[in-house]
Z-matrix of the N, CA and C atoms (Angstrom, degrees):
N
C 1 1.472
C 2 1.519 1 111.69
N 3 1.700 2 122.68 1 -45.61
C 4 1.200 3 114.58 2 168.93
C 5 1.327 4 109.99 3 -110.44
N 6 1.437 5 115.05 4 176.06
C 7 1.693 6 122.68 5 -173.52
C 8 1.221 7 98.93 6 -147.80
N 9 1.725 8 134.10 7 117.48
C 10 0.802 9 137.71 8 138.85
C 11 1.699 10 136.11 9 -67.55
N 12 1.162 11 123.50 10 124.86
C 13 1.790 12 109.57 11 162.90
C 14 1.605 13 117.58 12 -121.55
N 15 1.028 14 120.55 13 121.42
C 16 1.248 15 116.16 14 -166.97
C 17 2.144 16 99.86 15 -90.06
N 18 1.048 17 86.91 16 -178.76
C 19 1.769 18 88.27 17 172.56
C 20 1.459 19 101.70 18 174.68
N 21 1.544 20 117.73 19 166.99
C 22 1.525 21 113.03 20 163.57
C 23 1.488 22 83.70 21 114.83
N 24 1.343 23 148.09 22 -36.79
C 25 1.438 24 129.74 23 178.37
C 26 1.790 25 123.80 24 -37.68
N 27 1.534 26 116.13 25 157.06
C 28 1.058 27 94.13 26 157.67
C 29 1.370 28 90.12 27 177.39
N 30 1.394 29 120.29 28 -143.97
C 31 1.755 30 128.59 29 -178.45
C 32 1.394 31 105.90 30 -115.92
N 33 1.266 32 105.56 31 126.40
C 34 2.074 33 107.85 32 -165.37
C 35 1.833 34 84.53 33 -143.56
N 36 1.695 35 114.19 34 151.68
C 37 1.232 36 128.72 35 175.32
C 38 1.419 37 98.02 36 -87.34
N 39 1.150 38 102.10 37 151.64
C 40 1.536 39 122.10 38 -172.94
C 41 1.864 40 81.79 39 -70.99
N 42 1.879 41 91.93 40 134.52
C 43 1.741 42 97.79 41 179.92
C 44 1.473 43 96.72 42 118.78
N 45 1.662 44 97.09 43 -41.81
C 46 1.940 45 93.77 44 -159.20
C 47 1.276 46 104.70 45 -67.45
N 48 1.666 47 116.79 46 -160.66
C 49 1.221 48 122.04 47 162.85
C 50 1.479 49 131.56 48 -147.84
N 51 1.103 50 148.81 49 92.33
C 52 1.221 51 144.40 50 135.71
C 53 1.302 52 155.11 51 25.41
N 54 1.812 53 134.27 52 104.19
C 55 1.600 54 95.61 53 174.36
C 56 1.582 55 83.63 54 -134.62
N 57 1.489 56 119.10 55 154.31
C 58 1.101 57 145.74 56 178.22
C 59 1.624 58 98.56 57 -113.66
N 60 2.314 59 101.39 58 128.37
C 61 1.050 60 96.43 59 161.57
C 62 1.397 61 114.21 60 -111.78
N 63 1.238 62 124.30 61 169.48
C 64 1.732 63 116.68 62 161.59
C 65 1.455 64 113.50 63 -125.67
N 66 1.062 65 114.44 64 117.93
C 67 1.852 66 117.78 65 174.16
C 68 1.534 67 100.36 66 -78.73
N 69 1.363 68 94.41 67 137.95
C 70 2.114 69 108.07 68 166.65
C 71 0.980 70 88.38 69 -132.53
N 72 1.558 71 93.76 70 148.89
C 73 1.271 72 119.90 71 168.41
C 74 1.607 73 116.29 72 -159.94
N 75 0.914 74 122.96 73 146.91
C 76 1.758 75 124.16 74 -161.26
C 77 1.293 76 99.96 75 116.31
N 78 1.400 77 93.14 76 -171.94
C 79 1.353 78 103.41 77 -167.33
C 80 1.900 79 118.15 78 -109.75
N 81 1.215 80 101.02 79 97.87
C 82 1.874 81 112.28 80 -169.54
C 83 1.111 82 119.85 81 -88.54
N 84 1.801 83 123.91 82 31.25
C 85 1.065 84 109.74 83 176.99
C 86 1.627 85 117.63 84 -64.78
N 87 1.068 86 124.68 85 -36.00
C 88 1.523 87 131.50 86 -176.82
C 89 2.079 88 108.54 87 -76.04
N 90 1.268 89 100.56 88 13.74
C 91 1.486 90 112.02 89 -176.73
C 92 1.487 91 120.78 90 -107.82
N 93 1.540 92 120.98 91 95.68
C 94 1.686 93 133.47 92 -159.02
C 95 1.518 94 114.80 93 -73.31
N 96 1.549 95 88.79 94 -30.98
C 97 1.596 96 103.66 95 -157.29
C 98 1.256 97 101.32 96 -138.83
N 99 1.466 98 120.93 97 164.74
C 100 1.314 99 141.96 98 159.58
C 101 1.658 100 103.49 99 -133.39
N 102 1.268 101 89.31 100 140.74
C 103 1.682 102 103.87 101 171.25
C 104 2.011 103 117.87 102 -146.73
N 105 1.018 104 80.78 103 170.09
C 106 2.335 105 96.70 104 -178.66
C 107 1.222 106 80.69 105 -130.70
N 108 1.762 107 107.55 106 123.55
C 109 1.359 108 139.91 107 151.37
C 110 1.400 109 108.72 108 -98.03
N 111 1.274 110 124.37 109 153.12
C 112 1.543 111 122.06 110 146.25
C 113 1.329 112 129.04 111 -148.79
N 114 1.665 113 111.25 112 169.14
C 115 1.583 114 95.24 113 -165.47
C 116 1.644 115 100.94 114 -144.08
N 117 1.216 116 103.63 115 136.95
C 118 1.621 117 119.41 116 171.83
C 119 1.359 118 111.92 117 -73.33
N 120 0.746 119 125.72 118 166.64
C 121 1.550 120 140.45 119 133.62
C 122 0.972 121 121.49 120 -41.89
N 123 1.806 122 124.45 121 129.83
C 124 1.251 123 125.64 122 -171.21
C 125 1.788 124 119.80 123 48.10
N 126 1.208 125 87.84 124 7.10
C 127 1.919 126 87.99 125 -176.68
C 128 1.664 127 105.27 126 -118.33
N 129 1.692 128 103.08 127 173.09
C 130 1.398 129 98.69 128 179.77
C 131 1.447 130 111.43 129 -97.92
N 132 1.928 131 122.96 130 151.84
C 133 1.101 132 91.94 131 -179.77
C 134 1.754 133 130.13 132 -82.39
N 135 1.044 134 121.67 133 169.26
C 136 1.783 135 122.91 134 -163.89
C 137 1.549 136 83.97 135 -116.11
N 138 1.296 137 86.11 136 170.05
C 139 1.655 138 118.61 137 -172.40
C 140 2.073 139 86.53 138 -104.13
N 141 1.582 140 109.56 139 127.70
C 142 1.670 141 114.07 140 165.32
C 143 1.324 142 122.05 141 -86.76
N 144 1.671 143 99.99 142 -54.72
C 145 1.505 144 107.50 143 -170.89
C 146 1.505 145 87.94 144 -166.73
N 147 1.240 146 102.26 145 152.75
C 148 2.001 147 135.75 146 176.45
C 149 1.058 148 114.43 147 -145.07
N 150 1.884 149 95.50 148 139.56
C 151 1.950 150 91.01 149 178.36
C 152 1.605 151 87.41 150 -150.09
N 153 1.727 152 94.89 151 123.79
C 154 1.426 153 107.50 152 -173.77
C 155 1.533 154 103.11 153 -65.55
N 156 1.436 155 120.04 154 -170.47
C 157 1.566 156 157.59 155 -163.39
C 158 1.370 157 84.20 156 -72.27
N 159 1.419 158 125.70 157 -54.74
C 160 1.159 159 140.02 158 -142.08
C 161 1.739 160 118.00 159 -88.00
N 162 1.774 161 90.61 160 -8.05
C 163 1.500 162 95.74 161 -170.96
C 164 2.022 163 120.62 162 100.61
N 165 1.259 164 103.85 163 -23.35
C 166 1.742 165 112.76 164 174.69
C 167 1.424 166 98.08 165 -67.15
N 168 1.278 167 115.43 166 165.01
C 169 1.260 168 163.72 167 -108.13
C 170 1.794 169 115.89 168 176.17
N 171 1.742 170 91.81 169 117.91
C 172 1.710 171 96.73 170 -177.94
C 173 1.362 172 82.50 171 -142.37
N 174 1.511 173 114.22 172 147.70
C 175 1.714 174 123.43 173 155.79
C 176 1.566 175 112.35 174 -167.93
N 177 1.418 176 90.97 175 142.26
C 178 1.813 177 107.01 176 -165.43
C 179 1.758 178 98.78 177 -68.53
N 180 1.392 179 103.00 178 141.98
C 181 1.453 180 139.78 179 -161.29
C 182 1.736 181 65.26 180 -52.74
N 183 0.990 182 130.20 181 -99.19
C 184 1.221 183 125.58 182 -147.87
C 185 1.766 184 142.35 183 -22.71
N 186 2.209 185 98.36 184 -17.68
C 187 1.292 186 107.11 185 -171.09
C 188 1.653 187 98.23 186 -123.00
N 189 0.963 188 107.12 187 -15.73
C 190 1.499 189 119.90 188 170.54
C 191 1.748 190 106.87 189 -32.98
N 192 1.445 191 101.59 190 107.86
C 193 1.136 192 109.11 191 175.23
C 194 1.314 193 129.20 192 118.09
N 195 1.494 194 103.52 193 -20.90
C 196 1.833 195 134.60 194 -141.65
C 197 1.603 196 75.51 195 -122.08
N 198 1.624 197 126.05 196 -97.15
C 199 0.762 198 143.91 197 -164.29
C 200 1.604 199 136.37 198 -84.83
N 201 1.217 200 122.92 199 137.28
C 202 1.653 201 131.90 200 -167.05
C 203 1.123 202 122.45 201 -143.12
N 204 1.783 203 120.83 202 108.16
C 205 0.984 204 146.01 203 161.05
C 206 1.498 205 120.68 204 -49.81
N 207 1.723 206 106.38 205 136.57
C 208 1.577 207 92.99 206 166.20
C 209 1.681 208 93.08 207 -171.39
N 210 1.377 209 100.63 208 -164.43
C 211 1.460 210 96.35 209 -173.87
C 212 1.939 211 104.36 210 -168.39
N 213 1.218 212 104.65 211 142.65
C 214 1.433 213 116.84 212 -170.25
C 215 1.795 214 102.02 213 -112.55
N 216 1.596 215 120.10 214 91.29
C 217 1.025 216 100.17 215 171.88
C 218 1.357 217 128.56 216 -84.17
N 219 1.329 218 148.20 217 11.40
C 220 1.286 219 139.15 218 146.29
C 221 1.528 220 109.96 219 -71.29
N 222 1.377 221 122.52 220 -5.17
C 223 1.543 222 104.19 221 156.17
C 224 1.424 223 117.72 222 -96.24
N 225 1.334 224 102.69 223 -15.16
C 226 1.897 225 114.25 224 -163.45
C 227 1.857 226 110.30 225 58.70
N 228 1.282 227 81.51 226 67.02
C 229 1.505 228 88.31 227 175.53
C 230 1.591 229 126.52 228 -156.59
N 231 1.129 230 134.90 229 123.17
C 232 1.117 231 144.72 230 -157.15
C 233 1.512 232 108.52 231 -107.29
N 234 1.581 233 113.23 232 136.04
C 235 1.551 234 109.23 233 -166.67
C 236 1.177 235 96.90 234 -122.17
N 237 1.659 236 123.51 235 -178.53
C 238 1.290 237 131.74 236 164.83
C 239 1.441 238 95.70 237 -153.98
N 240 1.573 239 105.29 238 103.25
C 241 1.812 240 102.12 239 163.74
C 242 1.310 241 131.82 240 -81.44
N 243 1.618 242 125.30 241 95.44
C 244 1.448 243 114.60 242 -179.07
C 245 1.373 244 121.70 243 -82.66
N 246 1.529 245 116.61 244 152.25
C 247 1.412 246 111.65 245 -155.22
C 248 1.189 247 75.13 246 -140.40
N 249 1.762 248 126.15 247 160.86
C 250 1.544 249 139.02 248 130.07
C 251 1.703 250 79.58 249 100.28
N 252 0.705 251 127.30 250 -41.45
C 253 1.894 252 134.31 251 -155.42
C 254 1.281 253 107.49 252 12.80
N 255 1.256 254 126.82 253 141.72
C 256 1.257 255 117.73 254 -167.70
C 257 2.189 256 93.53 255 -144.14
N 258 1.545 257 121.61 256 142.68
C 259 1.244 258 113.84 257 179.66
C 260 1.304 259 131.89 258 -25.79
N 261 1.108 260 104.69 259 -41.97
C 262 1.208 261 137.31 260 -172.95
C 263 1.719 262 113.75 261 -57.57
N 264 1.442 263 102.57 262 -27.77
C 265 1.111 264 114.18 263 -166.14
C 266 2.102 265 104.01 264 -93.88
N 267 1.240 266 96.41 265 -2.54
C 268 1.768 267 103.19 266 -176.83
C 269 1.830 268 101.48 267 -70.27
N 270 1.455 269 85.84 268 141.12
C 271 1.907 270 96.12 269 175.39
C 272 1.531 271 101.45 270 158.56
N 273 1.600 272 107.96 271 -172.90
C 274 1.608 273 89.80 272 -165.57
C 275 1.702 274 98.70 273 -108.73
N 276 0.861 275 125.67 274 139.37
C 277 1.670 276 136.53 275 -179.71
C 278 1.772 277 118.71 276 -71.76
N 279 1.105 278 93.68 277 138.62
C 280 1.864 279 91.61 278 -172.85
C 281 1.432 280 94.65 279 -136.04
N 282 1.555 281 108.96 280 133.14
C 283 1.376 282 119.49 281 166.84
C 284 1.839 283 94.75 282 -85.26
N 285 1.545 284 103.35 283 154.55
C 286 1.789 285 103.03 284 169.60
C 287 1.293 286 108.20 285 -163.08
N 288 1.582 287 121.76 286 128.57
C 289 1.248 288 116.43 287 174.39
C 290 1.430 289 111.69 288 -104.01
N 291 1.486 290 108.46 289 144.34
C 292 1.712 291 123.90 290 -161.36
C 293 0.974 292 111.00 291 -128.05
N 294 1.232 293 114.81 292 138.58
C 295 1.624 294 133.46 293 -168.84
C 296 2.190 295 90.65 294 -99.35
N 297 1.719 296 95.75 295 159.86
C 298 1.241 297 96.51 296 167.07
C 299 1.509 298 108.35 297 -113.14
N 300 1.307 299 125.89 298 114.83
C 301 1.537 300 134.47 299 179.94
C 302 1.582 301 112.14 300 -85.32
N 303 1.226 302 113.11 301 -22.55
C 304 1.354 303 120.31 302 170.47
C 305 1.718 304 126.17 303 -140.50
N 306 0.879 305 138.31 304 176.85
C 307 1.741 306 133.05 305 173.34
C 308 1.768 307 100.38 306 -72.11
N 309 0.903 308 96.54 307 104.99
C 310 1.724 309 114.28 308 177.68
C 311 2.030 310 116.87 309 82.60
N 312 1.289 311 94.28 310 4.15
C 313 1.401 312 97.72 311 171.51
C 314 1.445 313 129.24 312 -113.47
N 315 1.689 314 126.50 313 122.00
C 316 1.090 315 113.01 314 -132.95
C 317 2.004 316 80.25 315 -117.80
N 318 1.548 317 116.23 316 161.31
C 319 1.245 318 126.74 317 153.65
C 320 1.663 319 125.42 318 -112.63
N 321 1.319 320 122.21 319 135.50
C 322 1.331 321 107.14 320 -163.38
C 323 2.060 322 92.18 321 -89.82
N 324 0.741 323 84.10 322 105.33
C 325 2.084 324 94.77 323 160.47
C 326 1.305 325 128.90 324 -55.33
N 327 1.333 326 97.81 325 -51.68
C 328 1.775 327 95.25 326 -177.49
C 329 1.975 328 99.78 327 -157.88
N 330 1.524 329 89.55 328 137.33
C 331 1.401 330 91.01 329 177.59
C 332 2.100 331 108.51 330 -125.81
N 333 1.645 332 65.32 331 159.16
C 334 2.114 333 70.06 332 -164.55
C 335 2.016 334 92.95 333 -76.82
N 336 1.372 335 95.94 334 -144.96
C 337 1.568 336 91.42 335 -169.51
C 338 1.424 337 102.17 336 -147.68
N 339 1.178 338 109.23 337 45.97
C 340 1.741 339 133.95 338 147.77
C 341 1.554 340 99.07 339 61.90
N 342 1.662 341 88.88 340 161.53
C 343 1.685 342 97.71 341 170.93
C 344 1.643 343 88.96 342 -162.20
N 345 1.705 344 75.89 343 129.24
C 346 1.707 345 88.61 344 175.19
C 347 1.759 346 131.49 345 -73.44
N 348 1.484 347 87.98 346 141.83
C 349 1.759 348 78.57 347 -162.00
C 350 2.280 349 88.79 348 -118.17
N 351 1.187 350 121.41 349 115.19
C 352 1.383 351 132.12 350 -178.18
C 353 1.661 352 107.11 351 -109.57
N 354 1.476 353 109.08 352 127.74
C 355 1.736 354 130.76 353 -173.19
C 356 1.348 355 99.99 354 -116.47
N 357 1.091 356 121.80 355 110.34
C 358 1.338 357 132.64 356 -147.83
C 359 1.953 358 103.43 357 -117.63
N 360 1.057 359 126.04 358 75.61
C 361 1.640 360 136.50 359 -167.16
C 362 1.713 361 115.20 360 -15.86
């Protein structure tokens, strides 16, 4: 029903900065949230940043500050601006749209099929 494509990855020096887009398309009425996951190697993936239906805003202690979520719906597209990038920040990026199953609990529905983003020291 929905289709994510993410794009915008690539190799940036630690300092540089980044923007990740995601195309949707289908049909999201049953879709609350949008969020950027990502995942290392050998690691699990984490939740980056989310921004409900409503316009709010979530992001892991770790990018807070660095990075900013948002979204243009007359393009249907969801961004993630990385700033400061730091190594730490290398892994592969996932657009995902999330349903809410409970009052503050989110399910991820559909995930795009990543694009690697590398911070190079």
């Amino acid at each position: 029903q929905v289709q994510l494509v993410e794009s915008g990855g690539g190799l940036v020096q630690a300092g540089g900065s980044l923007r990740l887009s995601c195309a949707v398309s289908g049909s999201i009425f049953s879709i609350n949230a949008m969020a950027w996951y990502r995942q290392a190697p050998g690691k699990q993936r984490e939740l980056v940043a989310a921004i409900t239906s409503g316009g709010n805003t979530d992001y892991a202690d770790s990018v807070k500050g660095r990075f900013t979520i948002s979204r243009d719906n007359a393009k249907n597209t969801m961004y993630l601006q990385m700033n400061s990038l730091k190594p730490e920040d290398t892994a592969v990026y996932y657009c995902a749209a999330e349903r809410r199953i409970r009052v503050g609990v989110y399910e991820v529905a559909y995930w795009g099929q990543g694009t690697q983003v590398t911070v190079s020291s």
